[in-house]
C-alpha positions, 0 to 999 in steps of 0.5 A, spaced: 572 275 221 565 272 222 560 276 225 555 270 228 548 271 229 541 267 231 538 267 224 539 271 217 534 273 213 536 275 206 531 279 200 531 283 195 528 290 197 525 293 191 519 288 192 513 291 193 508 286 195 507 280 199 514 278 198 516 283 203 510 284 207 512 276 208 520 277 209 517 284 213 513 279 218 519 273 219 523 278 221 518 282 226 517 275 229 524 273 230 526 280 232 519 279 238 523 271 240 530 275 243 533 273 236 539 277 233 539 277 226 543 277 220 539 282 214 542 282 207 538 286 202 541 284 195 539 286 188 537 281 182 536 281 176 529 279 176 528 286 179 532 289 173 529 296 173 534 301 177 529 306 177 524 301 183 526 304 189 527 299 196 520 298 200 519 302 206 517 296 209 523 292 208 527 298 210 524 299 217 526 292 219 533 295 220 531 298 226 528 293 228 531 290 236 536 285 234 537 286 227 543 288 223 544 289 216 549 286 213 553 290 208 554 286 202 561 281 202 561 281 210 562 274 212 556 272 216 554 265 219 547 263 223 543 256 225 539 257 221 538 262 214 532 263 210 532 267 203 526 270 200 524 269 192 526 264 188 526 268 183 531 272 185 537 267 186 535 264 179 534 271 175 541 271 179 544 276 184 550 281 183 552 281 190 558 275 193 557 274 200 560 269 205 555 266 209 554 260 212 549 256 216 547 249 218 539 249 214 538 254 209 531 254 207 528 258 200 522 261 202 518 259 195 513 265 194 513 262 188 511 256 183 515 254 178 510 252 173 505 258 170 498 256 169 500 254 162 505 249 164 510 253 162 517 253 167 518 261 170 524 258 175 529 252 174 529 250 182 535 245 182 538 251 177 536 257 183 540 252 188 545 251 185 547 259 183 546 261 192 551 256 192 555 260 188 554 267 190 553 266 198 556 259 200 549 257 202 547 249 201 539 250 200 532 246 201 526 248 199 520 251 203 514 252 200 509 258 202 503 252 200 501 246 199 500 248 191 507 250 190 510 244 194 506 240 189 509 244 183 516 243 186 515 235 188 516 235 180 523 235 181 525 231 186 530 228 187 534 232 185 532 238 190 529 237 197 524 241 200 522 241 208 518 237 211 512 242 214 510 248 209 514 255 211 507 259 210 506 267 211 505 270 218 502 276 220 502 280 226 495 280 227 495 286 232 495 290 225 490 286 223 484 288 228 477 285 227 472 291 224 465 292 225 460 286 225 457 284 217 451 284 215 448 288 220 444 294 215 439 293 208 445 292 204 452 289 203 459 291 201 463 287 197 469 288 194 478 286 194 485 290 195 490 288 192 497 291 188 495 293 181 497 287 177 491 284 171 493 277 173 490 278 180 483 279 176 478 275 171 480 274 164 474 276 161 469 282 162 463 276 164 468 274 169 470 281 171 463 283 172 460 278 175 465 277 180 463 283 184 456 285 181 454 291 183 447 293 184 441 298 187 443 294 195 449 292 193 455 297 193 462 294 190 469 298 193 475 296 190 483 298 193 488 297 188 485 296 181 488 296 173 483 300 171 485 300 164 487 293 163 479 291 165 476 296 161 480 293 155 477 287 157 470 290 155 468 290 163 464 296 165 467 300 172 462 305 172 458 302 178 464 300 182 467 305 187 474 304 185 480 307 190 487 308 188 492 303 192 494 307 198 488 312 198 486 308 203 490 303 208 489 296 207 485 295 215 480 301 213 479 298 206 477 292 209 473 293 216 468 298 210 467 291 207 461 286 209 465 281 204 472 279 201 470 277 194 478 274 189 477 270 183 483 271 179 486 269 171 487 263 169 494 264 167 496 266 175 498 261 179 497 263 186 502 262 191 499 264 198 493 269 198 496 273 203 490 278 201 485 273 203 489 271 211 488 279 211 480 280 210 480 274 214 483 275 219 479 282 220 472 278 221 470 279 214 466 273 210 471 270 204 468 269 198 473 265 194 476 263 187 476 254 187 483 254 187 484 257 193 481 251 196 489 247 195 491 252 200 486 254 206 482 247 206 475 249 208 476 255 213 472 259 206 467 258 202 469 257 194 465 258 188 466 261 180 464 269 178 459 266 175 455 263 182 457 270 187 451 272 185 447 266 187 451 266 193 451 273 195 443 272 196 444 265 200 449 270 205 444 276 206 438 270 207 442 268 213 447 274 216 447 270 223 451 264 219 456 268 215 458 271 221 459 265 225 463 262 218 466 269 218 468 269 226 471 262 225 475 263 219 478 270 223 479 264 229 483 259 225 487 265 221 490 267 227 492 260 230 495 258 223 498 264 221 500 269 228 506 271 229 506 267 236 507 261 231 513 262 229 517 260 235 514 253 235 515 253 227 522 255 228 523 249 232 521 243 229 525 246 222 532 245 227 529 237 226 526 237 219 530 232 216 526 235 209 524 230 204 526 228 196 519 225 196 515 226 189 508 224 193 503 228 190 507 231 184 504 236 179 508 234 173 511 227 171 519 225 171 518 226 163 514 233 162 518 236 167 525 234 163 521 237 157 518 243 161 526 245 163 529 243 155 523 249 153 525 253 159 533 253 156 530 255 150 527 261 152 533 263 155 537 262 150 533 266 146 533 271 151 524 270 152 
């Protein structure tokens, strides 16, 4: 027997990061559309210690209205599947599980490319493995504009959607805070997992992306603390909080402005902790890379101009926080859980696309890229 839902949602658990918070905020916006829901938590390879537990968050969807968790092996079919993570499905999965739908879509939280050229992830791969697990015919969404570019590398022989299948937020759990700018000084600072990728490869970069002062207050939530104080960068000057010490909303609404530059060696996919400080009215300050993703909404600059820039913002507080206040407008119009319903149906007609418009890798490099990939993996690498 078959059991027939309206849409399947399929994860690994242990994720936790924005992988879940995204699969956690699809899941809540289908659940607020009447939809009934087909939930299947499976355990891959790329989250090979069993000592990581589930994410609390991903298990809370369970109770959500119109959701079931499937065991796995239970036949199941729906319009319409989506799967989180590439690199669950290529790092493979132990679970076999008849599934069926008429679009099945790869939610792509991640670029195949790292920043060095390297591949992490073979998309054409990854596809064909669902397909031995779960039965599934699959189709690429991107999370951004910068990861489409990446996966285009490999067209023809993968199709990606039409529209980009970017995070969504239940913006109610992401209030504005207290107005910006408002005293003598400023607060500035970022949240985020403790991962020393997310953060400057020098202590220069470090120090000058936050700088600290007699009217500048630096906080932190989420910081590895030992990994930049290896790097040579000086902390002592910075209030930093462990993650969870504070919620994420109480970190943010305690900041005048969000301040992220990260390593060259990441790739970032989305910026989720961005569309967070945004959405609750603070100023965004951004690494250049981020503009492939949010356009103009922010303002971009290198660590070494945030302190150039932190004074032409304190000049004119009126500005920032006009910037800030449309920034806040236009987070909610992309990415509210109100536009899931209207995103559900255009991707019912989304013919998908094999176009290679816009490609970051030429034809050659990337059949050189997934010869060095196998290699690797041959060699266990």
């Amino acid at each position: 027997m078959t059991d027939s839902f309206d849409v399947l949602v399929v994860g690994d658990a242990r994720f936790q990061g924005g992988t879940t918070a995204a699969m956690a905020a699809d899941v809540a916006g289908f659940s607020a559309l009447g939809l009934k829901i087909g939930l299947l938590f499976v355990r891959s390879a790329y989250l090979d210690d069993s000592r990581d537990p589930p994410n609390p968050a991903a298990l809370a969807l369970a109770d959500l209205p119109g959701v079931t968790q499937l065991v796995p092996g239970t036949a199941a079919r729906a319009p319409i599947a989506f799967l989180h993570h590439p690199l669950v499905f290529f790092r493979g999965i132990e679970e076999r599980s008849p599934l069926a739908a008429e679009r099945a879509m790869l939610v792509a939280h991640h670029a195949p490319f790292r920043a060095d050229g390297s591949l992490e992830y073979n998309p054409i791969a990854t596809l064909r493995r669902i397909r031995s697990r779960l039965g599934l015919s699959v189709r690429i969404a991107p999370v951004s504009g910068a990861v489409r570019r990446q996966l285009q590398s490999f067209a023809p022989l993968v199709r990606l959607t039409g529209e980009d299948w970017p995070n969504v937020f239940d913006t109610e759990a992401w209030p504005r805070g207290p107005g910006i700018l408002s005293g003598p000084g400023v607060t500035i600072g970022r949240h985020g997992r403790v991962d020393g990728l997310k953060w400057p490869g020098t202590s220069a970069e470090i120090m000058a992306t936050l700088p600290a002062g007699p009217d500048i207050h630096v906080r932190v939530l989420g910081c590895p603390r030992d990994d930049l104080e290896r790097r040579g960068a000086d902390l002592s000057h910075w209030e930093v909080l462990a993650f969870g010490s504070e919620t994420p909303l109480d970190f943010l609404h305690s900041l005048d402005i969000f301040v992220y530059h990260y390593h060259r060696d990441l790739v970032e996919a989305f910026g989720r902790t961005v569309a967070e400080a945004a959405l609750t009215g603070r100023y965004c300050l951004l690494d250049p890379r981020l503009r492939a993703t949010f356009g103009e909404v922010f303002d971009y600059c290198t660590p070494s101009e945030v302190e150039a820039a932190l004074a032409r913002l304190r000049a004119d507080p009126e500005a920032a926080r006009r910037r800030a206040e449309a920034g806040a407008k236009e987070m909610r119009a992309r990415y509210g859980l109100g536009s899931i319903g209207a995103r559900l149906e255009r991707l019912a007609t989304d013919a998908g696309t094999l176009s290679r418009r816009g490609a970051d890798a030429t034809v050659p490099r990337t059949l050189r890229k997934l010869a060095g990939l196998y290699r690797r993996d041959r060699r266990g690498v």
